[in-house]
N, C-alpha and C positions, 0 to 999 in steps of 0.2 A: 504494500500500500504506500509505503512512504517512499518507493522509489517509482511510483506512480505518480504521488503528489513530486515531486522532484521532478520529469520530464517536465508536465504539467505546468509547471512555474517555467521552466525552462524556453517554454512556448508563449509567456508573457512578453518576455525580451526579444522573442526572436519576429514574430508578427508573423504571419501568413503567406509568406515564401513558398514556395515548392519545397517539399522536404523528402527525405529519405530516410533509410530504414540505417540501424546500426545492426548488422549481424555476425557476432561471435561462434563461429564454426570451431573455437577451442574449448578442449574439457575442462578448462579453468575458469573463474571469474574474473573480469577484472575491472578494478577502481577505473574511472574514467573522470576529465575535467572536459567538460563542453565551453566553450569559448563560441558567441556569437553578439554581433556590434557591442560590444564591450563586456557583454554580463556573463560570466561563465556559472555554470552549473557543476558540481560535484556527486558523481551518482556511480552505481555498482553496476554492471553486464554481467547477468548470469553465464554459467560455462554451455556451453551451445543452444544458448538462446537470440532472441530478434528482438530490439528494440524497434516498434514502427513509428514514422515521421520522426525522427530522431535531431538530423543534422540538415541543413543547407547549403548551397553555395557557399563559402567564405567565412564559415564555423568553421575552427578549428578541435580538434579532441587531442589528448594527449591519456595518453593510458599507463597508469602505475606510476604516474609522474615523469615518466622518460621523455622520449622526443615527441615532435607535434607532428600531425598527421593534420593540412588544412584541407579542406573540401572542394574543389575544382568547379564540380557541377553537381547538377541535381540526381545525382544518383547514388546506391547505397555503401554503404562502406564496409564491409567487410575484413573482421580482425582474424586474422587465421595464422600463427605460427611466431603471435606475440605481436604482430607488425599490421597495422592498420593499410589497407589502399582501397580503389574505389572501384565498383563494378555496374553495371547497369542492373535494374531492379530483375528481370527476366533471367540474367544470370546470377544470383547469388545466391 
């Protein structure tokens, strides 16, 4: 619930964009910080699960505090092997 209510607010900052899915194809969870026009969000990805409407254009995410993966286009992102990049929604 409370990482419901977390995307949730998340979507107050971000406004109505095209968005996409964040999907975790690893057996692990992991911490994530969403960065979008300024407000970042701090929220958990279960281990191979989908977060829907997630990210945007030009949100950034950065996972387990490491490097930053920013968002190109409107499509979903895909964390597989620790390392965040971006696939079209049909493929992921």
């Amino acid at each position: 619930m409370l990482r419901l209510m977390s995307f949730a607010s998340f979507f107050l900052f971000c406004g109505a964009a095209a968005a996409g899915d964040i999907v975790n194809k690893d057996p692990k969870a992991y911490k994530v910080d969403i960065t979008c026009d300024g407000a970042t969000t701090h929220t958990t990805i279960g281990a191979n699960t989908t977060e829907q409407d997630a990210v945007s254009k030009g949100c950034s995410l950065k996972l387990n505090g490491g490097s930053t993966y920013t968002v190109q286009g409107d499509k979903n992102v895909v964390i597989q092997g620790g390392r965040a990049r971006e696939t079209d929604p049909d493929k992921a």
